[in-house]
N, C-alpha and C positions, 0 to 999 in steps of 0.2 A: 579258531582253536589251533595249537600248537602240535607240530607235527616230532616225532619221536622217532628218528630210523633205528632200530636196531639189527645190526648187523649181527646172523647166528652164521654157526658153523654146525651143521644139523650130522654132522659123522663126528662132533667133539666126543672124546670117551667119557669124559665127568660131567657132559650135558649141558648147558646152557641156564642155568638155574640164576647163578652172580650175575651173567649180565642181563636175564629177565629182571631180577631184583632190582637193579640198579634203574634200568629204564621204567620200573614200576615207579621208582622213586623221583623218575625225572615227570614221570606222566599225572602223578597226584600232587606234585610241585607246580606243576606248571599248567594244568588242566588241561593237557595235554592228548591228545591220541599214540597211539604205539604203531608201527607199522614194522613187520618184520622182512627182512631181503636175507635171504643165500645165494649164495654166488659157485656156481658151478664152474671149475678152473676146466677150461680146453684141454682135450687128450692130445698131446704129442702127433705130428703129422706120421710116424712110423708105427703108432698103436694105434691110430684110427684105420689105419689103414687094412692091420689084424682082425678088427673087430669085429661083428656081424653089426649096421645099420640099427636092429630094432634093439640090441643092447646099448646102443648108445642111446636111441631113443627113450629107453626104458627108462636108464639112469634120469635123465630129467624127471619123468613120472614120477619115482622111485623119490627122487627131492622132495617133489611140490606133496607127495602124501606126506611125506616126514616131516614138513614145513606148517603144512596144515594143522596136524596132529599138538605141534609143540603150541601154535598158536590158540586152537582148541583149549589146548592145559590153561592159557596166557588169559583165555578170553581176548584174544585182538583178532579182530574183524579183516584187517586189510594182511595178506603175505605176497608172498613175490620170491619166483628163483629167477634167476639174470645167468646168462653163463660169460665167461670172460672173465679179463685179468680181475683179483678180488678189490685191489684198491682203486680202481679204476671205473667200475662198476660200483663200488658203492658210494663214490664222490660223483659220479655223473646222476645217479638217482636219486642219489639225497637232492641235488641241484632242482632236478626232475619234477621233484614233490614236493619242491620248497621249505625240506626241513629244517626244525631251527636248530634241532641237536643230534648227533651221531653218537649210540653207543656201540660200544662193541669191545670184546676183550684183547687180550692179549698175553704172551709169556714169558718167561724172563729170559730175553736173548740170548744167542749160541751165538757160534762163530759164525754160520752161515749169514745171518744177520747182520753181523762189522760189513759183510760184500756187496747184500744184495739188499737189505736192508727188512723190516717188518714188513706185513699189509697195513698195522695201526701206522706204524712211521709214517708211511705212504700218504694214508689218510689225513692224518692231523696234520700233515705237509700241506696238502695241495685242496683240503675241503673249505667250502663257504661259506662255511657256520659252525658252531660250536662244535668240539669232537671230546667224549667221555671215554676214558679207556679203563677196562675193569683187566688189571694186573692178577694174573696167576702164578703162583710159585713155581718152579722147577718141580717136573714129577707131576704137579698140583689138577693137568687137565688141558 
């Protein structure tokens, strides 16, 4: 069976709905499984160090229920939070679970972008298997 990473961003403001659709589209295409990954980015060493411990802790909980929840909606069986850099983590995992295709979204670049570049850039740069990117408008999410 065919493996499906979708890549969610579980604090997006317009939710995850386009690129659920879209990997539904890859997963009835392909007879596929879905498996969903969020990537929780590392706090700065000078707010970690602010923090209280079980807040940080929490925040991971605080994901994996969010993650589950959306998954729930999705009907997919398999989720996963990773914390670490986001393109880095979701090309080492996809590697991980042998996926054949990555979706995950993206928005219509800023300037910050021209410097440091996407997480999609990242990804469809440097992953080992197909990569699907579902395009958001400016404003759009």
């Amino acid at each position: 069976m065919k493996k499906i990473l979708v890549a969610v961003d579980i604090a997006r403001e317009n939710g995850n709905d386009a690129v659920m659709k879209a990997a539904e589209i890859f997963s009835n295409a392909m007879g596929g499984s879905l498996v969903l990954l969020h990537i929780i980015e590392p706090a700065p060493g000078y707010v970690v160090a602010q923090i209280p411990k079980e807040i940080l802790a929490q925040r991971k909980t605080d994901a994996e229920m969010a993650l589950r929840d959306l998954a729930d909606q999705y009907g997919v069986s398999e989720a996963v939070v990773r914390e670490g850099a986001p393109a880095a983590e979701i090309v080492e995992y996809a590697s991980e679970i042998s996926a054949d295709v990555i979706v995950l979204d993206s928005h219509d670049p800023d300037l910050s972008n021209y410097f440091i570049g996407s997480v999609a850039s990242r990804v469809v740069r440097h992953a080992h298997c197909s990569v699907h990117i579902v395009r958001h408008a400016a404003g759009e999410g």
